[in-house]
N, C-alpha and C positions, 0 to 999 in steps of 0.2 A: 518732115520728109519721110515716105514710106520706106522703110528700111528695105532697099534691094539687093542685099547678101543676107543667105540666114547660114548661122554657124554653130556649132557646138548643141546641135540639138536636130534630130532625123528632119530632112527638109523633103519638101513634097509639092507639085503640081507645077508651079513656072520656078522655081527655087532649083528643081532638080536637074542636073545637068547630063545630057547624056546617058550614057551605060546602055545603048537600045542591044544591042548584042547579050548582054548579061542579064538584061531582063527579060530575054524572049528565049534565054537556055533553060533561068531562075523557073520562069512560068512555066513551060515546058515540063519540069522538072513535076514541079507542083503539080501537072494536070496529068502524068504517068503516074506517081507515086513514087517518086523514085529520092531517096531519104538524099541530101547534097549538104555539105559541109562546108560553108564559106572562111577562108581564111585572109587576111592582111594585117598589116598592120592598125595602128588608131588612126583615126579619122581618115577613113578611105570611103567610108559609104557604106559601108555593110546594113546599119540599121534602116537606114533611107531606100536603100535598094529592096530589101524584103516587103517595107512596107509600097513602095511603087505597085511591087507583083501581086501584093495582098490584093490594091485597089483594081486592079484588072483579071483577079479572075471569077471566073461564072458561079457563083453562088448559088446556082439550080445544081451545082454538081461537086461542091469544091465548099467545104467551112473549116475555113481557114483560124487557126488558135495563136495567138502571137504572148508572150510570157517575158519579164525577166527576171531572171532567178540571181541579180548581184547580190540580194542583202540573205540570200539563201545558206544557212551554215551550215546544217543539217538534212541527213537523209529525210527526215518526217516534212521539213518546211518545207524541202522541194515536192513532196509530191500534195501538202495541202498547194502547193499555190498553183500544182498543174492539173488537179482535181478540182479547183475554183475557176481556174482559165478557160478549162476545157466545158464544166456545166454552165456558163454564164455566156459563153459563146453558142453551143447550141438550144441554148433555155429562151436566150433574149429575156422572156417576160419571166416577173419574180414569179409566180404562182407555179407556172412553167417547171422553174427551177426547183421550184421544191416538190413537186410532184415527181422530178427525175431525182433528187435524192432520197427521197423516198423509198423510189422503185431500187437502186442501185446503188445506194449506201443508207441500207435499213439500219443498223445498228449505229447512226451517227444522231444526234439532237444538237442541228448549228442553230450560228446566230447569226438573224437574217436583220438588218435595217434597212428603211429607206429615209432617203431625203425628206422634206416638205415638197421641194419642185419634184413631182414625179420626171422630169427631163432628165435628173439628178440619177445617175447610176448608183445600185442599191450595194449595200456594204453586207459581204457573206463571209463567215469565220465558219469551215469549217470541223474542226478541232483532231482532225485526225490522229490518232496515236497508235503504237505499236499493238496495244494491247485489241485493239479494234479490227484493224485490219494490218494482212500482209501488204508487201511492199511489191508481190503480183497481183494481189485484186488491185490494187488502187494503179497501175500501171498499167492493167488491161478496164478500166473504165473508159481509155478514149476509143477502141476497138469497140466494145459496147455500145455505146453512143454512135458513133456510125453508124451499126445496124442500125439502129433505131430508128435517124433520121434518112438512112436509106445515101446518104453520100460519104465522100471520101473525107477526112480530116488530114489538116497538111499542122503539125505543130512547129511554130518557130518558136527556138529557146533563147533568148540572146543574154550573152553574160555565161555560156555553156561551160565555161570553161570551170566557173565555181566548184563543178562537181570533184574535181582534183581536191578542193580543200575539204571536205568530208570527211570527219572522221572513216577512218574503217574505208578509203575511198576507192580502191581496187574491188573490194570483197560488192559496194553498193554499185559502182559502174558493171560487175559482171550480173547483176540481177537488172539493171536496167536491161546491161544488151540482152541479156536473155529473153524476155519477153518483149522487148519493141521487131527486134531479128525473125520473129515470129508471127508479128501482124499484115495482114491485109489486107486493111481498110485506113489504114495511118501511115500518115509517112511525115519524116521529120528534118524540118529544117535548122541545122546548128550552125552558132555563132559568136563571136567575146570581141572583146578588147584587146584579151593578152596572145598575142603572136605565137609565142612559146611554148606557152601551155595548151594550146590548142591545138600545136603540130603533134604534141609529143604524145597531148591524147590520142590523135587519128592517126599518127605515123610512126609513131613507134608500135611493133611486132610484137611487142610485151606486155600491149595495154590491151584491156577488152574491148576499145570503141577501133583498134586498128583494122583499117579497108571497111567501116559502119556502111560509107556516102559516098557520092561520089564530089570531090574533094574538089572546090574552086580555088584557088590564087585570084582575092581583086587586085588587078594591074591599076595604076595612077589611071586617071581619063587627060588624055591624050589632047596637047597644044592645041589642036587644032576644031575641038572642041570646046574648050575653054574661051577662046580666041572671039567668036562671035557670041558667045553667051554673057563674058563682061562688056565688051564693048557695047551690047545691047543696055544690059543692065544702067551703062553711065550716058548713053543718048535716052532713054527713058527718062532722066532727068536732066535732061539738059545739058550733060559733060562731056568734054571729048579726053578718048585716052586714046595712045596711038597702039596697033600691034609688039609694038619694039616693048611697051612699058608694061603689058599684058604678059608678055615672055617672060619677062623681069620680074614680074609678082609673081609667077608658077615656079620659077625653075628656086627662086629664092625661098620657096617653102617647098618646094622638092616635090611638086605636082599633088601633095595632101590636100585633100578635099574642103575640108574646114579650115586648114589653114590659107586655103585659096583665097575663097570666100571671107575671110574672117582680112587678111591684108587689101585686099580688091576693098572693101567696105571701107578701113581706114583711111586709104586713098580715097576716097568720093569725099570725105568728109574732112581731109584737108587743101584737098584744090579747090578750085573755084575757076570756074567753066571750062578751064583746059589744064591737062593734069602737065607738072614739072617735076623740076628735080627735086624742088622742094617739099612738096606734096608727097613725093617716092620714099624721102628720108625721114620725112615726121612718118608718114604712118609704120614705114617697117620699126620706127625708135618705141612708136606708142604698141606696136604687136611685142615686141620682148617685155614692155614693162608690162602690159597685161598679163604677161604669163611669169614673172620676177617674184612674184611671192610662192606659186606651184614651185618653180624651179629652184628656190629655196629651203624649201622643205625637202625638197627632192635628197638634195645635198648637203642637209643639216648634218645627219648621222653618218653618214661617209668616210672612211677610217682615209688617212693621208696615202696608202697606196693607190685605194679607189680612185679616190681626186687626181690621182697624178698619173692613170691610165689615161682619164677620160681626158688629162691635158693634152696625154700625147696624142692621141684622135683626132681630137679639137685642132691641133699643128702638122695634121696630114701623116702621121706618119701610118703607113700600111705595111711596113715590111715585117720581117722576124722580130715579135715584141718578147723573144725570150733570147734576142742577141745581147752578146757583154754592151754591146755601145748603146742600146736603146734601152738598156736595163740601167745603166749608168746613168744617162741622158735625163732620166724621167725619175730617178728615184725609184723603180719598183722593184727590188727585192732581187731575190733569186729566180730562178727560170722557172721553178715547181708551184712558184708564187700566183703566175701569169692564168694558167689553169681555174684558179681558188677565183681570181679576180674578176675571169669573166664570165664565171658559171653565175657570180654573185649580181654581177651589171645586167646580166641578162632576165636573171629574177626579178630586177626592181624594174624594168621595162626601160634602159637608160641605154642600152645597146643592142645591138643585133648582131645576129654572124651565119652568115651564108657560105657555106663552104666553110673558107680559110678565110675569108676578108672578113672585117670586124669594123661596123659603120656604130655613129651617135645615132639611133632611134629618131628620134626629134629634130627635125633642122630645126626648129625656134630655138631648142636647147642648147643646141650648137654653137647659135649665132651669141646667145646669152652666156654661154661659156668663154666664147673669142672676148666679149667685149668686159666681162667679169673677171675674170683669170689669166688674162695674156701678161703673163709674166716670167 
């Protein structure tokens, strides 16, 4: 059977659902230069969605740089891997490439390999180090390159959020902005994982990337979207699922993208031609055990307050969690406690808080916490 959900990995072409609104701002965006900052939570689409607007735009006017910087720990690595992204995108061919480092990082001697299948994309270290260059030559290389090739370059970073953990990570973010605030010819697409870390860099007033972009919220894609795209996906093979059950798989993974996708799929592959109750119950049992070892780990190191915050969550409770009775209730501490606990839940990506309300991140983790811990 041809797998007709794709999940936990950027989906593209009839996989992609929707977003026509967000991809005709996204592009937009891309064909002014106008630097945008997408933010949500995981698995909403973010990666999927840049790459959609990569494939539609005009290439006679637009060369578009796509990077990600997660296994990034350092100010040097990030800028070899945006000084390799950037020459390999407008190089294309390896000779190319070296003839433009050459011209534009004279003082480097990389190391270039290629495959045996010339198909095979060729492998380039450039070795960049402080003592070589500053960290504004190699920042304004992608302004450089544009002239060159005479168009606009759009950088998308994904994993953006890395640059927080930098040593020295204020002092390297304000030489980033300084010289990207500057350019003409480049404009940058930013984006992560982590929720949090990404607000605080763009919206907090204290950080150097504060008002960089102009700043997206992806919103969940909406029922009624959803609606004829799986129902398609299970008459494609053959399967019928009714509206009512479609509801039932979004709103039970809280309209996440991948987790749409990823429960929709378990259902196709427990029913058999017409989806039930039974088919509804194995696949959302087989979605928590899929994820039963992550959420384990998750909650290995967990000190007994943590766990017994996220219990209270887990049990509905949204009122005052620094009240005597909810403080009693759940075991957590003193009221100066509550503070400590969820500056901490929020670091490890396990909660969120909007305003004053204080949600479990994860509906699978939630549902894994109900069936784990109710006690």
């Amino acid at each position: 059977m041809k797998k007709a959900f794709v999940y936990g990995v950027a989906v593209e072409g009839e996989n992609f659902t929707d977003r026509i609104e967000e991809t005709r701002r996204l592009k937009r965006d891309f064909e002014n230069g106008q630097n945008v900052v997408l933010i949500s939570p995981r698995r909403m689409g973010k990666t999927s969605l840049v790459r959609r607007v990569i494939s539609q735009v005009d290439t006679n006017k637009i060369a578009v740089v796509h990077l990600d910087i997660y296994d990034c720990r350092t100010e040097y690595e990030f800028y070899n891997k945006l000084a390799t992204a950037v020459l390999k995108q407008v190089s294309k061919k390896g000779e190319l490439m070296l003839r433009n480092i050459k011209e534009f990082l004279t003082r480097l001697t990389p190391r270039v390999s290629f495959g045996i299948d010339p198909a095979n994309e060729m492998s380039v270290s450039l070795g960049i180090a402080p003592e070589d260059y500053s960290p504004e030559e190699i920042l304004q290389l992608p302004e450089k390159m544009a002239h060159k090739i005479g168009k606009h370059i759009v950088i998308c970073i994904d994993e953006f959020q890395q640059i927080g953990n930098f040593p020295d990570s204020i002092d390297v973010q304000k030489r980033i902005r300084g010289v990207w605030q500057l350019q003409e010819e480049v404009s940058y697409c930013l984006y992560g994982s982590k929720k949090h870390m990404l607000t605080n860099l763009f919206q907090n007033k204290r950080m150097p990337f504060y008002q960089f972009g102009d700043i997206r919220f992806l919103q969940p894609i909406a029922l009624d979207d959803w609606i004829p795209f799986i129902r398609g996906k299970f008459e494609e093979s053959g399967l019928l699922i009714s509206d009512e059950q479609i509801t039932r798989i979004c709103e039970t993974v809280e309209y996440q993208s991948s987790y749409v996708q990823q429960l929709a799929w378990n259902v196709m592959l427990c029913c058999d031609k017409v989806v039930d109750e039974t088919a509804m119950e194995e696949a959302l049992d087989d979605l928590i055990g899929q994820s039963s070892i992550l959420f384990l780990q998750q909650t290995e190191g967990l000190s007994s307050y943590q766990m017994n915050f996220l219990k209270a969550l887990v049990a509905g409770e949204t009122g005052d969690f620094t009240s005597a009775a909810i403080l009693k209730k759940y075991h957590l501490g003193t009221k100066s406690n509550i503070s400590r606990l969820t500056d901490t839940l929020i670091k490890k990506e396990l909660i969120e808080k909007t305003g004053r309300t204080i949600t479990i991140a994860d509906p699978v983790f939630r549902l894994w916490m109900q069936r784990e811990h109710n006690d």
